[in-house]
C-alpha positions as CSV (number, residue, x, y, z in Angstrom):
1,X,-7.6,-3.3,11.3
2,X,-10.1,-0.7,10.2
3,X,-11.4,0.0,6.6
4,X,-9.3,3.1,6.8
5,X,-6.2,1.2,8.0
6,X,-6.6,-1.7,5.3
7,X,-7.1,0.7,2.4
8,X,-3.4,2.8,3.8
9,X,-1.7,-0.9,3.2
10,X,-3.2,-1.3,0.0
11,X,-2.0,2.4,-0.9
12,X,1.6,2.2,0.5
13,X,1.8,-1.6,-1.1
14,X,3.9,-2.7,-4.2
15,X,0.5,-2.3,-6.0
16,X,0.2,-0.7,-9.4
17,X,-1.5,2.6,-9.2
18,X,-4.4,1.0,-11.3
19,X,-4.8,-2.0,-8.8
20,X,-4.6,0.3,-5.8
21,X,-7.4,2.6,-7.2
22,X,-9.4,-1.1,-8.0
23,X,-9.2,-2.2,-4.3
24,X,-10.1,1.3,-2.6
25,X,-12.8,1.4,-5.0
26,X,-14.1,-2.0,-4.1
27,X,-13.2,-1.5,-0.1
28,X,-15.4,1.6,-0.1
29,X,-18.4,0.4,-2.2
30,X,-18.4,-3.2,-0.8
31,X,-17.2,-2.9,2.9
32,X,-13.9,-4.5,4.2
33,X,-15.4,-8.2,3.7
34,X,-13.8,-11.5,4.3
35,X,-13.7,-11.9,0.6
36,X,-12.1,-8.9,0.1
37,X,-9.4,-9.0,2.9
38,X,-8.6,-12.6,1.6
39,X,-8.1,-11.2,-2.3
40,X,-6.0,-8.7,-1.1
41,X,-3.9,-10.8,0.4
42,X,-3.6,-13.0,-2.4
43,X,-2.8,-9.8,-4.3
44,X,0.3,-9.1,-1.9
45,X,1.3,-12.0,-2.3
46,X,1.5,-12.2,-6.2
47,X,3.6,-9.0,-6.1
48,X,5.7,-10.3,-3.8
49,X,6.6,-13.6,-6.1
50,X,6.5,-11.6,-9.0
51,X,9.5,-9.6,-7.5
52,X,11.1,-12.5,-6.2
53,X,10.9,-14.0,-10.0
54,X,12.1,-11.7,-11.4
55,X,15.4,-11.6,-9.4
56,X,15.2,-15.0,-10.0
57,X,14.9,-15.8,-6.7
58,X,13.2,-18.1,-4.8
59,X,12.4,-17.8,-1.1
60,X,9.3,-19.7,-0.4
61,X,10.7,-22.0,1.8
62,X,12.9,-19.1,3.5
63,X,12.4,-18.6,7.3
64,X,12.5,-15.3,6.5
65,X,10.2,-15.7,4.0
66,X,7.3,-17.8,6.1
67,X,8.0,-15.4,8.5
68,X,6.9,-12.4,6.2
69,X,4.1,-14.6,5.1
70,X,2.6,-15.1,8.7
71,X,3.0,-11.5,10.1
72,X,0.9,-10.7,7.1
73,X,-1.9,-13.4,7.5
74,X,-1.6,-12.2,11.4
75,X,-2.2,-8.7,9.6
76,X,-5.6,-10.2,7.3
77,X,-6.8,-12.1,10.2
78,X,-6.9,-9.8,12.9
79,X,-8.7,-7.6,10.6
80,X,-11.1,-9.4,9.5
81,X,-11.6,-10.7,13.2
82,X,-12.2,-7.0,13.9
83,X,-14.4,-6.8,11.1
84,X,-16.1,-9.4,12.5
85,X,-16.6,-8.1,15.8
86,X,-17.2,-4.6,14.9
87,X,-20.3,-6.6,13.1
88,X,-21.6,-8.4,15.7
89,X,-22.1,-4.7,17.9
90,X,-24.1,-3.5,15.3
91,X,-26.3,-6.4,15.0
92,X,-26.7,-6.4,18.9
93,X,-27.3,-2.6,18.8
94,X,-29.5,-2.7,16.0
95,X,-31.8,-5.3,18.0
96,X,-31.8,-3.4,21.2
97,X,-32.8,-0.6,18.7
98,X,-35.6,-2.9,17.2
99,X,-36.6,-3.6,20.8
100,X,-37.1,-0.4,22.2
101,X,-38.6,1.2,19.1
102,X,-41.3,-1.6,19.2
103,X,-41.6,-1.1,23.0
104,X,-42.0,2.9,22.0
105,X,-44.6,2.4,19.8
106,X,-46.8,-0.2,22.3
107,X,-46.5,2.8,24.6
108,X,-47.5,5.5,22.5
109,X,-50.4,3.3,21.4
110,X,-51.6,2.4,24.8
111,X,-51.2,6.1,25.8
112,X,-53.5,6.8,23.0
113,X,-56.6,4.0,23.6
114,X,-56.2,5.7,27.3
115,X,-56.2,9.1,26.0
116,X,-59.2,7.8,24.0
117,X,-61.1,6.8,27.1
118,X,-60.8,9.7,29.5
């Protein structure tokens, strides 16, 4: 999932307006992090037993109710799983940046001693 998607399930979640607000605020200043993706899950799944309690209802051990539970840590985990991979390009681009921009300025400094000399 991207930022964008993650901070859409946080806005059309159970949230109070106040907590939705909270986590787009901390998605866009801090990044979509493991941490983050993890606390919002934990944040789902407060609201979800809070609803549940207050039907007086218990469904944790529901199929219905592990079944909601792993499409959603499917949800977290193949974002942050994106996350991660999304990461890893720009660390590999930024090197192959690093490299040729060192590369660029052996050139440009050998081009000089020779301009130097003839």
């Amino acid at each position: 999932m991207t930022r964008e998607e993650v901070i859409k399930l946080v806005q059309d979640s159970d949230l109070s307006d106040s907590a939705k607000k909270n986590w787009v605020s901390r998605i866009l200043e801090q990044g979509l992090t493991q941490e983050i993706l993890d606390d919002i899950k934990a944040a789902f799944q407060i609201e979800i037993d809070k609803g549940f309690e207050q039907l007086g209802i218990d469904i944790s051990d529901t199929p219905e109710y592990k079944e909601h539970e792993a499409k959603m840590v499917e949800e977290v985990e193949a974002a942050a799983k994106e996350y991660g991979e999304t990461m890893d390009g720009l660390e590999k681009e930024e090197k192959e940046l690093e490299k040729d921009t060192a590369k660029a300025i052996d050139d440009l400094a050998a081009q000089a001693i020779r301009d130097q000399i003839t």
